[in-house]
C-alpha positions as CSV (number, residue, x, y, z in Angstrom):
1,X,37.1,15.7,7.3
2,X,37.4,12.1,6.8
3,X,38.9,11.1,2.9
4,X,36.2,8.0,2.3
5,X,38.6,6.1,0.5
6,X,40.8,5.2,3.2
7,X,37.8,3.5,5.2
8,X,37.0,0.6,3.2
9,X,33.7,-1.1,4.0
10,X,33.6,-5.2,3.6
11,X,31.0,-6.1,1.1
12,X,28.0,-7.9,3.0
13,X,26.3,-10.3,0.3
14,X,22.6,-10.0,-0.6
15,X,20.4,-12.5,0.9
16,X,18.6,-15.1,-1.2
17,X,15.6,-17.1,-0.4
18,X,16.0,-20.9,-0.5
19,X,12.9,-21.9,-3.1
20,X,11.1,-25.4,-2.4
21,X,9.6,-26.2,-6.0
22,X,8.2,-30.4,-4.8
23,X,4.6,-31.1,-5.3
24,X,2.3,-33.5,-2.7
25,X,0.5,-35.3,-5.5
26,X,3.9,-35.5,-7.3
27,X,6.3,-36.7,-4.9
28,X,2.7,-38.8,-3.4
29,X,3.0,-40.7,-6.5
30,X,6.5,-41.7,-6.6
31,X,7.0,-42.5,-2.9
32,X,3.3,-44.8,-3.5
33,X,5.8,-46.7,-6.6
34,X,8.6,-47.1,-4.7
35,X,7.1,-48.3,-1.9
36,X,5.4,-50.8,-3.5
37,X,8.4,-51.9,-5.7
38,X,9.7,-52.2,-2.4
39,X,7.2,-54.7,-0.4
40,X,7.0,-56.6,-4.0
41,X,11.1,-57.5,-4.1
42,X,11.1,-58.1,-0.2
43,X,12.7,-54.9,0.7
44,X,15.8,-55.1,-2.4
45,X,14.6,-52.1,-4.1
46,X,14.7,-50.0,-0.8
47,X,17.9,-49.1,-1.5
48,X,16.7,-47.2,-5.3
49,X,13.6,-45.9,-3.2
50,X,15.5,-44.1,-1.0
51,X,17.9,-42.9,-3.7
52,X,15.1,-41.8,-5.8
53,X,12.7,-40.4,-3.2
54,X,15.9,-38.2,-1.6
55,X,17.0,-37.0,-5.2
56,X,13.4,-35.5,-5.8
57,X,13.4,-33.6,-2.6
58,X,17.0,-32.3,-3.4
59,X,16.3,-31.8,-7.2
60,X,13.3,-29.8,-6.3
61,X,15.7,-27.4,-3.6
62,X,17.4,-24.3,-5.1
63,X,19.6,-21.9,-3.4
64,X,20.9,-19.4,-5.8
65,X,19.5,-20.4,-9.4
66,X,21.3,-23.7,-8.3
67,X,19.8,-27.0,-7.0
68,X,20.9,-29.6,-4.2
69,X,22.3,-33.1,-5.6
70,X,21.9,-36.4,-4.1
71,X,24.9,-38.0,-5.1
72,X,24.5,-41.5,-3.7
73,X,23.8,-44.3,-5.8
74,X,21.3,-47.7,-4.9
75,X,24.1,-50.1,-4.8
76,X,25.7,-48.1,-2.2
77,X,23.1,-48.1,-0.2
78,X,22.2,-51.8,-0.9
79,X,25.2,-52.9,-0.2
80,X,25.5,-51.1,2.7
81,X,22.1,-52.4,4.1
82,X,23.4,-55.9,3.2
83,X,26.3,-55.6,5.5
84,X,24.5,-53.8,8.3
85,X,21.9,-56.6,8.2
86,X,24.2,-59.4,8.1
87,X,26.0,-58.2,11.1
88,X,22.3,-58.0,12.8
89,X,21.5,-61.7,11.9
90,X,24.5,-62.8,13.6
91,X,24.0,-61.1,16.4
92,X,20.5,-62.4,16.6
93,X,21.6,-65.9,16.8
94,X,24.8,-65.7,18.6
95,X,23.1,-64.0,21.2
96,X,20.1,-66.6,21.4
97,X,23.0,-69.3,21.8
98,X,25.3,-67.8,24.5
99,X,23.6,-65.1,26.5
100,X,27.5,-64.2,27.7
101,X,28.1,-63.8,23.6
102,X,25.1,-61.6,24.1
103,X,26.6,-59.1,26.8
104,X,29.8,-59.1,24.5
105,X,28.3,-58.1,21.6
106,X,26.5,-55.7,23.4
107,X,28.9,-54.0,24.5
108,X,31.0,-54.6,21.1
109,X,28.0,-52.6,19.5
110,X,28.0,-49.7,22.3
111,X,31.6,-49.1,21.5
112,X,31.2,-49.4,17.7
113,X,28.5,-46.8,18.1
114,X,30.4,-43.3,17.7
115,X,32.1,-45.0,15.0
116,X,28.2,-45.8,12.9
117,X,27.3,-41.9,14.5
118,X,30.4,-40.8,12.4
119,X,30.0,-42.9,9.4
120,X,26.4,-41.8,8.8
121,X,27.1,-38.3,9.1
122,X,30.0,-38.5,6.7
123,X,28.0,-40.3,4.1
124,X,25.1,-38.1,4.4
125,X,26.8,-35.3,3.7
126,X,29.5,-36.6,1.2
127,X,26.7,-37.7,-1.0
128,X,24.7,-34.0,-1.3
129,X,26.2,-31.9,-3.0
130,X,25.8,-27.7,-4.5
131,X,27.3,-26.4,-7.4
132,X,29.3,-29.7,-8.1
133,X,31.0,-29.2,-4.5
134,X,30.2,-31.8,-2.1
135,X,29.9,-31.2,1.6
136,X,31.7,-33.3,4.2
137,X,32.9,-33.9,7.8
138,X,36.1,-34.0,9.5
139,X,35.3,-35.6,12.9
140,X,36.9,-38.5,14.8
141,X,35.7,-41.3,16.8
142,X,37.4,-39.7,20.1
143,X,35.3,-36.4,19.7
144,X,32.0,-38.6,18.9
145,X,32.6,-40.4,22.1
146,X,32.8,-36.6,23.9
147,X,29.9,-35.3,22.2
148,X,27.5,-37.9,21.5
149,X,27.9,-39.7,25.1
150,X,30.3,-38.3,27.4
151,X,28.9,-34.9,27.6
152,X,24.5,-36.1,27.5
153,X,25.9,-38.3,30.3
154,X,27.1,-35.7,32.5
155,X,23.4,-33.8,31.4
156,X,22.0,-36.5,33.2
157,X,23.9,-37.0,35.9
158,X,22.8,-33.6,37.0
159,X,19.5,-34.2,37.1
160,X,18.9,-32.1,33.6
161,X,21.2,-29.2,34.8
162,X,23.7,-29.2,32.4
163,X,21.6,-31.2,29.3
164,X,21.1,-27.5,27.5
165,X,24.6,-27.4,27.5
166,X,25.4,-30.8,26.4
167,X,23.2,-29.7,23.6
168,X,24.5,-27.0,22.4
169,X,27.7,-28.4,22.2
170,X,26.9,-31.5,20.0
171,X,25.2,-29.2,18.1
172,X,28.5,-27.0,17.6
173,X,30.7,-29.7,17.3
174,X,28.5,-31.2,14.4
175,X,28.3,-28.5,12.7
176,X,31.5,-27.1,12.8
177,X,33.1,-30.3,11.8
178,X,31.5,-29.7,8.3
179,X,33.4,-28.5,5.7
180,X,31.9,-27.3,1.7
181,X,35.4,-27.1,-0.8
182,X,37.6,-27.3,1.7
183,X,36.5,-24.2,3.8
184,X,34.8,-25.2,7.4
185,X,31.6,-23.9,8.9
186,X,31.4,-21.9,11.8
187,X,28.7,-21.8,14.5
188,X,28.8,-19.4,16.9
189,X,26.2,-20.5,19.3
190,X,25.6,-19.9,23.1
191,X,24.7,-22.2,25.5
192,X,22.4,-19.4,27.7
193,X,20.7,-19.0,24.8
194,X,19.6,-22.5,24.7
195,X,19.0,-22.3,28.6
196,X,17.0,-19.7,27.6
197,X,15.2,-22.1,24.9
198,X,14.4,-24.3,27.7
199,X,13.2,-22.0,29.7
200,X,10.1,-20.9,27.2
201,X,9.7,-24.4,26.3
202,X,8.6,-25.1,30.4
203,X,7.0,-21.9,30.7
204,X,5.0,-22.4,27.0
205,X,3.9,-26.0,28.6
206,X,2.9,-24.6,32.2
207,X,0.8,-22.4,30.2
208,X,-1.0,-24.5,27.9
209,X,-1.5,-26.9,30.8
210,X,-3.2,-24.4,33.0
211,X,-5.1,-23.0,29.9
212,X,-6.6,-26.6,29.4
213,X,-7.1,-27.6,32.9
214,X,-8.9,-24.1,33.2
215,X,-11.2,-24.5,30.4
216,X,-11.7,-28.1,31.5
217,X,-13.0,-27.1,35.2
218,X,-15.2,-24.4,33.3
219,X,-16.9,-27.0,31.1
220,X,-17.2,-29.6,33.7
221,X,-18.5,-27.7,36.0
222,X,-21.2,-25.9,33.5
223,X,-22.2,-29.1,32.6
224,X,-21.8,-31.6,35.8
225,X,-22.3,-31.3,39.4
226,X,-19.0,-33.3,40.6
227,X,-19.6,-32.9,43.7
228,X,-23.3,-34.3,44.2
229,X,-21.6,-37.0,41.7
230,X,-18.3,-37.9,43.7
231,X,-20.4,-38.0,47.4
232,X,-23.3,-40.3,46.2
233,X,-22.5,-42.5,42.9
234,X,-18.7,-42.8,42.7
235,X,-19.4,-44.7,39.8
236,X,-20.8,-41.8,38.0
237,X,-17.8,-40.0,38.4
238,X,-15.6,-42.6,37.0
239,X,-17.7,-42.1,34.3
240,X,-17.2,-38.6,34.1
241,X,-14.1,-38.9,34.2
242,X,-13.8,-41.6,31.4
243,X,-16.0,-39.0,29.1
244,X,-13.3,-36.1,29.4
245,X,-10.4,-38.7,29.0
246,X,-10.1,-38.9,25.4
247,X,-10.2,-34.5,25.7
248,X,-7.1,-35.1,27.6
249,X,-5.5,-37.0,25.7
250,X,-6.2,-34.3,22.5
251,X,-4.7,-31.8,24.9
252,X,-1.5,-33.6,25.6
253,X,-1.1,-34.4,21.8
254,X,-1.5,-30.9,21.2
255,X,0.8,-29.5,23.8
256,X,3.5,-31.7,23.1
257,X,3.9,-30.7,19.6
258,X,3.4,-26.7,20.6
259,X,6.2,-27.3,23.2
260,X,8.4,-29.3,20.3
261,X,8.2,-26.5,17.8
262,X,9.0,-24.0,20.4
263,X,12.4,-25.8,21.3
264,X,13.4,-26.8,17.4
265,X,12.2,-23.4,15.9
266,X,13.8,-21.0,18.6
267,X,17.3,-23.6,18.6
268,X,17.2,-24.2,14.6
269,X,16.7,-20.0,14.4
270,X,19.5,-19.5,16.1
271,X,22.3,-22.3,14.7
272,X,21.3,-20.5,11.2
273,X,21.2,-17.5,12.1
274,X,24.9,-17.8,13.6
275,X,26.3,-20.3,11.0
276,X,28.5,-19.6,8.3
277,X,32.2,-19.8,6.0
278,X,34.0,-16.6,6.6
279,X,33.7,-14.5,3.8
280,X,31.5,-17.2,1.7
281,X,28.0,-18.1,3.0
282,X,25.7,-17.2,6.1
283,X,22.1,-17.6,6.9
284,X,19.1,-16.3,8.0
285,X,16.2,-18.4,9.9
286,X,12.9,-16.5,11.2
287,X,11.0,-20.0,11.4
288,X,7.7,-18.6,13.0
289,X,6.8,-21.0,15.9
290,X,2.8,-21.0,16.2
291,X,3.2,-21.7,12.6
292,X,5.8,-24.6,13.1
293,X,3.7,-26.3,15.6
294,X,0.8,-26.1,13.2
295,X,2.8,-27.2,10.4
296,X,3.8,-30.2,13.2
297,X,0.4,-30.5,14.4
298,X,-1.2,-30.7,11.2
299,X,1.3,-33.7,9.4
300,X,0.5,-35.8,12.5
301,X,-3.1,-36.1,12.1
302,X,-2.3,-36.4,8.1
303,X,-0.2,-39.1,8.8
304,X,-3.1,-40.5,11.4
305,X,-6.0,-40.5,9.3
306,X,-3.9,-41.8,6.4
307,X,-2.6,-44.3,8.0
308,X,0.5,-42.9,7.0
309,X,-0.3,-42.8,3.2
310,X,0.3,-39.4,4.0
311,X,3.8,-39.5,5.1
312,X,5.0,-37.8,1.9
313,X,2.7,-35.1,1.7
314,X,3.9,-34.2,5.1
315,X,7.7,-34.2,3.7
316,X,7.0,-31.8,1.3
317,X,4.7,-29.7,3.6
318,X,7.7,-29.3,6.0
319,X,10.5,-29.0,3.4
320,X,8.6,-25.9,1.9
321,X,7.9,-24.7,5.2
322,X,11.6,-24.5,6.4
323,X,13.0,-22.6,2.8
324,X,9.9,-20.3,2.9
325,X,11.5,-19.5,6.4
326,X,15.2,-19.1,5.4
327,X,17.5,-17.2,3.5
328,X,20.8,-17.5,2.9
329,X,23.5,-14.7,1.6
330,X,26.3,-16.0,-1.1
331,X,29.4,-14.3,-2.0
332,X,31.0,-14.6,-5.2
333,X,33.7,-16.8,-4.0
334,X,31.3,-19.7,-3.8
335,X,31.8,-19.6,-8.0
336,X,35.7,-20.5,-7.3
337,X,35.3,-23.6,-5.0
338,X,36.5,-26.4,-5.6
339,X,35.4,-30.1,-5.2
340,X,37.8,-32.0,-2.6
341,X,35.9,-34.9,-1.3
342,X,36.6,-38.2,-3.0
343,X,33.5,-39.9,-4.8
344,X,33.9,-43.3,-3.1
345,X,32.6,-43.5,0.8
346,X,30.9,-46.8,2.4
347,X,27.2,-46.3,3.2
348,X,27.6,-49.0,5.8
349,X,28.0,-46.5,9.3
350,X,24.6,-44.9,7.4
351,X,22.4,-47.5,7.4
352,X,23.7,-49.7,10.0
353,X,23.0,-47.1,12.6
354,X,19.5,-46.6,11.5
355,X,19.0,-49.8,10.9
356,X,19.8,-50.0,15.2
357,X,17.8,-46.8,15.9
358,X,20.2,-44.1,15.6
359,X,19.2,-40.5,14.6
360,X,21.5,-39.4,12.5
361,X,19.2,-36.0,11.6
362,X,20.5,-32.6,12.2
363,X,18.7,-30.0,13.9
């Protein structure tokens, strides 16, 4: 007989759900101000929109009985925007006077681009912070150059072969440059699982496409006689064919976003479910994907019939969405951590890189 002191167990941490408190009309209202404060000062007061818009969203996330903090302030972000822009303007103009200026800066900006990839990330995450701790990321502008372009290249230099893999490791090299007090992240990912990510994704769209062409043939030919139509008026048919256009087009809109959620809900369930700090946090995702794609679905003809009024609404409808569908498990430690990231950081590599189209969101 075993003495049950001498097998210690390790203590597994409860899990906690993530609460999402934001209201559409609320956060409706104030993006609607800031917006407008916005257009009316020529784009100045961007810079305390975005601040203010980003602190609600945090301000209304709680993990714990604690919320997120948005720790960036406008003039940061202003000043940042200011420098990003300037640097736009000239080359604007430089490359309207000299189109060999214009291949240099080119390729100036192509090499400065792991450096804005890096930047943004860093800021990002230097400015939220939990429990007075601020994340941040120890990356360098060699491994962006690996990850961001070297690897994607070789992806498509083999014909789409190896782009799962490229994948997964950008995702684990982002995320396990991230550190929260000093202690890193961990994601123990696979790269056949995202194989097998892509391989639903392609099998979910041959479905839906057969599904639709299917119930397409079964409606045409209920209600038309293509034949008799195609052999004496081709004109007729063209006409047909115009009429069921615009049910195409509905069926591609809908597929892509039911292939989408099926790729970011299967690959964001399984980064969360195998991220965490030894012995300090992990997580639990269980994002349901007919649900996601509605969710994704649903905002995009919000934001169509809006006009994209409804762009907010559609923030808060996905924010609450994605904590109703994770949970995250805390142990005690978190209570001795430490801040260790300095409270200055340029906001420059931020909004220059979206201000030339760089995503800077993680998955």
């Amino acid at each position: 007989m075993s003495d049950p002191i001498s097998a210690p167990t390790s203590f597994q941490p409860p899990l906690s759900d993530i609460q999402f408190s934001g209201g559409k009309m609320e956060y409706t209202k104030l993006w609607l101000v800031n917006m407008l404060l916005s257009v009316l000062t020529l784009g100045i007061y961007s810079a305390w929109a975005k601040v203010r818009n980003t602190q609600y969203l945090y301000g209304h996330t709680m993990v714990d009985g604690h919320r997120l903090s948005y720790l960036a302030t406008p003039i940061q972000i202003l000043r940042g925007r200011i420098i990003a822009a300037a640097i736009f303007v000239a080359y604007a103009v430089i490359s309207s006077i000299n189109p060999m200026l214009n291949a240099i800066m080119l390729f100036a900006f192509l090499i400065a681009m792991p450096w804005l990839l890096i930047q943004g990330l860093k800021f990002s995450l230097r400015m939220t912070a939990y429990r007075n701790v601020r994340f941040s990321l120890n990356a360098s502008y060699g491994d962006a150059v690996i990850y961001f372009f070297l690897f994607p290249l070789l992806g498509a230099l083999s014909f789409g072969l190896l782009l799962p893999w490229a994948i997964q490791r950008l995702h684990k090299f982002i995320y396990d440059s991230i550190s929260f007090g000093g202690k890193s992240f961990r994601l123990e990912s696979r790269a056949g699982y995202y194989y097998l990510t892509v391989m639903a994704t392609t099998g979910t769209a041959l479905v839906a496409l057969i599904v639709f062409a299917i119930l397409l043939l079964v409606v045409g030919a209920s209600g038309l006689n293509i034949d008799a139509l195609a052999n004496s008026d081709p004109e007729a048919l063209n006409s047909v064919i115009a009429a069921f256009m615009p049910l195409v087009l509905l069926a591609m809109f809908f597929i892509n976003y039911l292939i989408a959620a099926v790729f970011q809900g299967m690959i964001r369930n399984h980064i969360m479910n195998n991220l965490s700090i030894t012995g300090l946090v992990s997580f639990r995702s269980n994002i349901s994907i007919l649900g996601f794609a509605w969710l994704n679905l649903s905002n995009a003809l919000l934001l169509i019939f809006t006009l994209g009024l409804g762009y907010p609404a559609t923030q808060i409808r996905k924010n609450a969405f994605l904590a109703k569908a994770t949970q995250i498990a805390l142990s005690p430690a978190i209570k001795t951590l430490v801040n260790t990231v300095s409270d200055y950081d340029s906001a420059m590599g931020e909004e220059a890189a979206g201000l030339f189209d760089a995503d800077l969101s993680l998955t």
